[in-house]
Each structure stands twice: as structure tokens, then as C-alpha cells.
N, C-alpha and C positions, 0 to 999 in steps of 0.2 A: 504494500500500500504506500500513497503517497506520501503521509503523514512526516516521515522526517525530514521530507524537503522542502513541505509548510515549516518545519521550526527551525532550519537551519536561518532561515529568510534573509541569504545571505549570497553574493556571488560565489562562485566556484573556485576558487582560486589553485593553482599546480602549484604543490611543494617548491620553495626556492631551500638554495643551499646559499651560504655567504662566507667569506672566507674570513677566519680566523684565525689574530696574530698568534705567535706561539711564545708564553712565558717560561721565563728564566726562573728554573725550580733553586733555590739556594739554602745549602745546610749549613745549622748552623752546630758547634760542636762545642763540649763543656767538661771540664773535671767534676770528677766527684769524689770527694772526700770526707771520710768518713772517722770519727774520733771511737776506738774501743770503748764499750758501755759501761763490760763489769773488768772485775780486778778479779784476782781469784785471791783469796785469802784460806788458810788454816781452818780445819772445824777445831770444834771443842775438845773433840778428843785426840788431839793430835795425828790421826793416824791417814786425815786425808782434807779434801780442800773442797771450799766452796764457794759460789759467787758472789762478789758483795759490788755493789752497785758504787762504781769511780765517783766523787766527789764531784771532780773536774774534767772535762772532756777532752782534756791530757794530760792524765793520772799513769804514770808508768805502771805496765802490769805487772803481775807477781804471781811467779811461778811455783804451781804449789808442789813440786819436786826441792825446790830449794828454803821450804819453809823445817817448824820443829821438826823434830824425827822421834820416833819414839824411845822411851826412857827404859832401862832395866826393871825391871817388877823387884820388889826389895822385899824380902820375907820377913812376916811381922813376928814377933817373939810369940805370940799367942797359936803361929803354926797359919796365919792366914798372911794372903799377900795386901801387898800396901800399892792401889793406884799412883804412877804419877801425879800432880797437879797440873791441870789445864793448863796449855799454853797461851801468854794473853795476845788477844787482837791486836794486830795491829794499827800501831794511830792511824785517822783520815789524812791523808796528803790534804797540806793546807790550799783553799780555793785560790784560784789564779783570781785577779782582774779583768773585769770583760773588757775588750777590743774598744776604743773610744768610736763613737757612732761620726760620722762625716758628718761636717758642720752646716749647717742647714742654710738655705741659699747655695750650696754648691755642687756641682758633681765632679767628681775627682779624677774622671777618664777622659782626657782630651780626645775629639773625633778625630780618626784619619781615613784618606781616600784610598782610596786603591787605583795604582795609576801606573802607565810606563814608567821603565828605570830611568828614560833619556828625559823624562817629563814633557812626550810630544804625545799631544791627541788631536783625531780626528776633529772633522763637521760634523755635526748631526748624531753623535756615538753616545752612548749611552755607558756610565761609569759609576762606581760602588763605592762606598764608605761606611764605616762604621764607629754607631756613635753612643757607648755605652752607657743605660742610666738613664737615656733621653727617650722621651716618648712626643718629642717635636724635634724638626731639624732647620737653623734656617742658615739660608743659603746663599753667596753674591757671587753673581756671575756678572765682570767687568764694571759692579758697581750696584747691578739690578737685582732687589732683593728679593726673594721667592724661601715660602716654607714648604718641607713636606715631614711626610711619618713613616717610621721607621718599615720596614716590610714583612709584612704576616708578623705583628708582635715582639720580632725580633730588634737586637741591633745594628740590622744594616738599613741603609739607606740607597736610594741613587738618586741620577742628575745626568740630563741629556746637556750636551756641548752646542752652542750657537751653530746652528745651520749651515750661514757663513761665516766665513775667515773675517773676524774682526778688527779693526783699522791695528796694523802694525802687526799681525799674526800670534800675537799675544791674547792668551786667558788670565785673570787673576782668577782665586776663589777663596771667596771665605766659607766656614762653615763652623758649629756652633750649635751644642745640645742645649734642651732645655726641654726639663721637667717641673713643672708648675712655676713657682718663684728659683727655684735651682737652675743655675745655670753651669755650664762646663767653659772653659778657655776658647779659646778664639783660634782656630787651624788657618793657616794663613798656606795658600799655592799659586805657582807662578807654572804655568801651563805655553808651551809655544804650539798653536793652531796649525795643522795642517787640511786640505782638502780633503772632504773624502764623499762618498756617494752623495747622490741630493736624495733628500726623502722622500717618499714615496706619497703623491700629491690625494687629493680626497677626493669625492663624491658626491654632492650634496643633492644629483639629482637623486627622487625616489625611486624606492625597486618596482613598487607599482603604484600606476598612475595613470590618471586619462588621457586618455590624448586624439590625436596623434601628437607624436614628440618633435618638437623643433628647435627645442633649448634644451644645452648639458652644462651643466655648473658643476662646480667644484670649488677645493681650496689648495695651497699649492705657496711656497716660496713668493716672495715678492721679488719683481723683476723677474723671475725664472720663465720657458717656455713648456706647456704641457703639450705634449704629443698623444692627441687623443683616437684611440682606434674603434672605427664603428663597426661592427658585425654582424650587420641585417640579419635578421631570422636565424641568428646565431651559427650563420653558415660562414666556416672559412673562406668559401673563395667570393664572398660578399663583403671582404673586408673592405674600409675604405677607411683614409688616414687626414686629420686635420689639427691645427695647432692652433694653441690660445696662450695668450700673454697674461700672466700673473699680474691684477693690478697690486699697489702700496699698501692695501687692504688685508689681499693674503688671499684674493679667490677672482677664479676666473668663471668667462662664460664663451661660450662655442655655439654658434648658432647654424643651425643645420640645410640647408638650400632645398634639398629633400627631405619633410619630416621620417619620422619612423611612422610607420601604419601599426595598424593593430596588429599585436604578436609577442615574441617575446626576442628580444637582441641581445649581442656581448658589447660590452663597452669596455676596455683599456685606455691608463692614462701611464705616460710615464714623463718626467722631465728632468732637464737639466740648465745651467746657466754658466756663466762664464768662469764663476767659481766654485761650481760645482760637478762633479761626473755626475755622468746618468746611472740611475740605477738600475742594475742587470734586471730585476725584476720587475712588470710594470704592473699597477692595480688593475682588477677587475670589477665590472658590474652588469649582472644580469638582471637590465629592467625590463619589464612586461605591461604595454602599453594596452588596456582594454576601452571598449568601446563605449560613452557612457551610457545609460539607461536606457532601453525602449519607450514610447511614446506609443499607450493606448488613447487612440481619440474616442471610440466608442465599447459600452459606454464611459459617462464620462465620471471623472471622480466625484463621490459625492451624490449622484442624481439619482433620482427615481424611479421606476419605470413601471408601469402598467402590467400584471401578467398578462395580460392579454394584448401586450403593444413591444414584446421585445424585441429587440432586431432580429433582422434571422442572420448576420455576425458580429463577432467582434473583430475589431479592426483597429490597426496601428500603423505607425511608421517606424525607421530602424536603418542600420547602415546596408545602404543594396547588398545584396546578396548574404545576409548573416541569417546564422540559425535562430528561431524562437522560441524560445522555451516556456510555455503557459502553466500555472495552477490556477483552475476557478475550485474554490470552496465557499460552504456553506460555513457563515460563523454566527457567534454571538452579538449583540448591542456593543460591546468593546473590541471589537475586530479581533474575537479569540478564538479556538476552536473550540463546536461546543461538544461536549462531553456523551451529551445525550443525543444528536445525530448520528445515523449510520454512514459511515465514510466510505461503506465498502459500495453505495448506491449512485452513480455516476452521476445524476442528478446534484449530488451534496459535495463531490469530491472526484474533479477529472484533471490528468495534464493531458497538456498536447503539446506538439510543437506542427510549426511549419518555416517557411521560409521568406527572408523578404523578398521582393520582384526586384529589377532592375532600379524602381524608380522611389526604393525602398519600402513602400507600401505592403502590408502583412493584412490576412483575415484568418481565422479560423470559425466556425458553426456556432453559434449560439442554442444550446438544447434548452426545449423545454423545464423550469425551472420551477417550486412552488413558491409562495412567499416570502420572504425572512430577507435579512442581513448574506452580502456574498463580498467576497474578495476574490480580485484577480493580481497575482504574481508572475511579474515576465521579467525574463533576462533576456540578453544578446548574446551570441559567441562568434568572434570575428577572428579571424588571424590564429585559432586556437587560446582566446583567453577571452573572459565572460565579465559581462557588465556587471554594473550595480544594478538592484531590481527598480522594476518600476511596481508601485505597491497603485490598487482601486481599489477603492469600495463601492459600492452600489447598493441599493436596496430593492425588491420588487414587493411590488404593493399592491392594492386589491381591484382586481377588471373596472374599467370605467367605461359606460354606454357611448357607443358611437353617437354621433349629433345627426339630427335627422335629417335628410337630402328632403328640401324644396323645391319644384322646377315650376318656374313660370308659365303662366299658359302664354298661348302664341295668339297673340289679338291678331282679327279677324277685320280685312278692311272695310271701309264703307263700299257699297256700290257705284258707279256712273248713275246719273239721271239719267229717264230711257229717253226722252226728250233732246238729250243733247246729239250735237250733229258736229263731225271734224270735219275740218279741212282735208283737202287731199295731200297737203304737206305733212302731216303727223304729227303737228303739234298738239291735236286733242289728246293724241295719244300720251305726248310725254307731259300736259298736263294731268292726265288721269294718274300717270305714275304719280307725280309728286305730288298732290293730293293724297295719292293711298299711302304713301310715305309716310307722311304728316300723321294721318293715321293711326297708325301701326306704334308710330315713335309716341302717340298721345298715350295707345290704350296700352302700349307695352309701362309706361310710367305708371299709370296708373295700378297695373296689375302689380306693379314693383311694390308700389306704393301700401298696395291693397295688405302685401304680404308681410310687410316689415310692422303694417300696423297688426297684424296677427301672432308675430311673434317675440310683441312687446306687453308683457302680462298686465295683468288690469289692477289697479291699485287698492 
């Protein structure tokens, strides 16, 4: 049954895929040190040892092979043996001092970068540091200051390198923990710039979208050139190649001589500029231009109709030659499905499809229908990818009496006097015409007359 393509009420749209960067997994790695808990100490009765819980948690331990040893038994005069005396415990090793706790306002781990030994870094490269203690990091690059936090909880950080080679090929950087009022020292580098790939410019048109498409945007280096590649119907040998200049802004626009038609194309950008290489890889983007909405003219949204005056179709317009896709159902007062109709009766619940003509124009049957609340849902499918719907409501409502047909009677003319006498010219003749003209036009008004005053009801 149709039913879940009433609730999707939603175009069709084909899975897209998009491509995703790939992050940088980083471990991070820790000692672990652990202080002995107990001591072993002497039991009572000298002859063996037992645990006794360190004082301090670096209490030297105590080996209970080298504690008492047992005592000779000494025979009592009475003929009974004499115990040793217990051996005594040993004193508690005196408590150490705890560790002074860092002085508040500070953190005691200055941040460092992780960099070339030669201290040369690319354009556009992305670089690490680690800033222990800090749970913010801030940052100056040639002077511009920027924060970030640390990664996945940890103590590293990073920081991308200016794009371009900045005046004199030189980077400064500062860099600088800070945990709420605590702050760390101040890491001071002195960086020399070299060129390296340009980055990889952006996208900004949507993946789907109406169209047809005539305009591609994106973002991109300033002053840089984006070489952008079009690939109609995402068929390679439809490639076709144009360029756009990066405005001061940071985005460009490529405007297309031939839009894209409905369907779905590859898009490639890649660029580079005087100080920049290109990079090997260029971006992709698979957008899917659909066609917007069908246009049912009849009926129309909102109107009412006579069961006994429906059309015998319904009827729209659409882009020539695209598919139509129809649902008419039977609904509630809130344009919902109702619960208590049968769906499975074509009457309540039909699709169809057909096709536009050349001149875009679409019909399909209008069936016999009872009373109630109806909607109709249609989409388009042009190029292989589907409109947004175009949503009707209707209502049919209770037979209304045809209005009754009156026909005039046909007045009847006067006669000739028998008396009169023509000319042999034929003038009487065409005076008799116009006379019975005259007539005719009198008694026909009047029967006019006769009629309107009959069905104009009496007060």
C-alpha cells in the first residue's frame, strides 16, 4: 500500500557520499609510580612477620627474614619450660612533609612546540605543542593573537602556519598556558617560512539544490586562482575546465555560460598562486540539481467542488518531458490520514504517474470520489533526481441542481395588408422585410422581457 509514501511527504533524494578529512590520532604517554603500602614487620611471637601499614609512602620496607629470631626455651627449675619474651615493635618511621603544592596563579610547565631542528616551516602546515597544566592555549602568530584547547583533554595543542610566506619569510610565535587565573611562562619562536602546497580551496555551493545551476562559489586564498572542473552528468569525458580569481574577501564565484540541467554532476577545485604550489590533490563536489515543484492547476488548492461537477482530470504543468509522480488521498479536516478510512479502496487512496508532453503540460483521470477532505501529492523526476512536492487540498461537497435552461419563443411577424400593391421595382418587397424586422426585434424584446420578469421572484 501507498501509505508510507503519504508520510514520507518528502522528495526522493539518492544517497550522497562526501568526502572526509582524515585526523591525526595522537598518544599521549605517562609514568606510573607507585609508593609500597605495607612494611612487613615481626609478629608477636617472634617466629614470623606480618603486615603493618607504612606511615609514609616512602617508608623503607622491612624484611621479615632479617627481623628477631627465635630465643632458646630455658628450662624452669619446676621441670616446665620458660617462653621467651615478645619481641617489641618496631617504632613508626617518622612522617615525611608533604610536597609544597604550586603557588596559585601559576603553572610551573612552560609550553613547547614541536618543530624542525633547522627551525624552517612550511605555508599552510599544521604543527604541535605541548602545554602542560593548561586547559587554554593562547597563541601569536607575527603579532595576531588567537586561542585554542588542548586536544581530546590532553596536553597537546596545535596551530596551522600563515598560508602565505609573510613579509621577510619570517614567523614569530608566542605561546602561553593558562588554567583559570594560573598562568605558565611565555615560549617565545622564531620560525623562517618556506612555501609549501596552497590549501585546498572550498565549496560553498550546495550539494542539493534547485536549479538549473549557473553559479559555483566557493572560498579559497586571496589573490590565488581556483581551477575549477565541471563534470556534467558526472561523466568523465564531459569534463570541462574554468578559472576564478580569489577576491581580498577569501571567496570566489565562476559563473557558468551553460547552466547545469537537472541531474547530478562532479565538481573539482584546485588552486594555486605565485606563492604558492598547487596542490596534488584537488577538492570534490557532487551536487544534484532537481527540478522545482510540479504545478497542479486543477483542481485548484483550497477549492471546492460539487460531487456531481468534478473534472473528468486532473491537470498540471512540469518541466517537458519529466516523470509525475501522483498520490490522491482521502484525509481528515487537518490534512491527516484518517485512521478510520479504508486505504486499501482506490476511491480513498490511489498513485499514478504519467508524463509531461512536450509543452510541459501533465493530466491524469479524475475517479469518481465521495464527499470529504482529499489531498493530492506530486513530485517531478528530471535528469534522475526528484522535486520538492507540490502539496493540494480540495474538498468535495454535496451535488448542486443544474439551473434550469429557458429558451425564448420565436415571435411571429405581423402580416402584409392584403390591400397593398408593389411596384414592379421591389421595393414593397424590401419594405415588407423591414417592417417584419421591426417586428420580430419588438416581440422578441418583449418575450425577453416577459421572461426575466418570471424569473424574478415576487416579494
Amino acid at each position: 500500500m501507498g501509505e508510507n509514501f503519504m508520510q514520507e511527504n518528502t522528495r526522493t533524494i539518492s544517497a550522497r557520499v562526501g568526502a572526509v578529512s582524515a585526523v591525526a590520532l595522537l598518544a599521549v604517554s605517562g609514568a606510573f609510580i607507585a609508593s609500597p603500602a605495607m612494611a612487613m614487620a615481626p609478629q608477636e611471637d617472634g617466629t614470623g612477620s606480618a603486615a603493618v601499614e607504612s606511615p609514609a609512602p616512602v617508608a623503607t620496607e622491612t624484611n621479615a627474614n632479617d627481623t628477631a629470631t627465635d630465643a632458646p626455651v630455658q628450662p624452669a627449675t619446676d621441670g616446665t619450660a620458660t617462653l621467651p619474651a615478645p619481641a617489641p615493635a618496631p617504632a613508626p618511621a617518622p612522617a615525611q612533609e608533604a610536597t609544597p603544592a604550586a603557588v596559585p596563579g601559576d603553572i610551573p610547565l612552560t609550553p613547547t612546540i614541536t618543530h624542525d631542528p633547522t627551525n624552517i616551516v612550511m605555508t599552510d602546515q599544521l604543527y604541535f605543542g605541548t602545554a602542560p597544566g593548561a586547559t587554554q592555549i593562547v597563541l601569536t602568530l607575527n603579532g595576531e593573537v588567537s586561542t585554542t584547547t588542548p586536544i581530546n583533554d590532553t596536553d597537546r595543542f596545535s596551530f596551522r602556519t600563515p598560508a602565505q610566506i609573510p613579509a621577510g619569510g619570517k614567523l614569530t610565535v608566542t605561546v602561553q598556558g593558562v588554567n583559570g587565573d594560573a598562568k605558565s611562562a611565555i615560549a617565545t619562536y622564531e620560525f623562517t617560512v618556506k612555501s609549501g602546497y596552497a590549501p585546498q580551496p572550498g565549496f560553498t555551493t550546495p550539494r542539493d539544490m534547485e536549479g538549473p545551476l549557473s553559479v559555483v562559489t566557493g572560498t579559497g586564498v586571496a589573490g590565488a586562482t581556483v581551477t575549477v572542473g565541471v563534470m556534467r552528468d558526472a561523466v568523465e569525458t564531459n569534463e570541462e575546465f574554468h578559472t576564478a580569481l580569489v577576491g581580498a574577501d577569501g571567496v570566489w564565484t565562476l559563473k557558468l555560460e551553460e547552466p547545469l540541467d537537472y541531474g547530478t554532476h562532479l565538481l573539482s577545485a584546485i588552486q594555486d598562486s605565485a606563492t604558492l604550489k598547487a596542490a596534488a590533490v584537488p577538492i570534490y563536489l557532487r551536487v544534484s540539481v532537481y527540478p522545482e515543484a510540479p504545478v497542479v492547476v486543477s483542481p485548484g488548492n483550497g477549492s471546492e467542488i460539487p460531487v456531481n461537477k468534478l473534472p473528468a482530470e486532473i491537470t498540471g504543468t512540469a518541466v517537458p518531458g519529466a516523470t509525475i509522480h501522483l498520490v490522491i488521498a482521502a484525509v481528515d479536516e487537518n490534512g491527516e490520514l484518517d485512521p478510520s478510512l479504508d486505504y486499501e479502496d482506490p476511491a480513498n487512496y490511489e498513485e499514478l504517474e504519467t508524463q509531461a508532453g512536450p509543452d510541459g503540460s501533465w493530466a491524469v483521470p479524475m475517479r469518481e470520489r465521495g464527499m470529504g477532505s482529499y489531498l493530492i501529492f506530486a513530485v517531478q523526476n528530471s535528469g534522475g533526481v526528484t522535486s520538492d512536492p507540490a502539496i493540494v487540498n480540495f474538498r468535495i461537497t454535496a451535488a448542486v441542481a443544474d439551473p434550469p435552461v429557458t429558451v425564448n419563443p420565436v415571435p411571429v411577424g405581423n402580416p402584409a395588408p392584403a390591400t397593398a400593391t408593389l411596384p414592379e421595382t421591389g421595393a414593397a418587397d424590401l419594405g415588407l422585410l423591414a417592417g417584419g424586422g421591426a417586428a420580430l426585434l419588438a416581440a422578441g424584446g418583449a418575450a425577453l422581457l416577459f421572461n426575466r420578469r418570471r424569473l424574478v421572484p415576487e416579494s
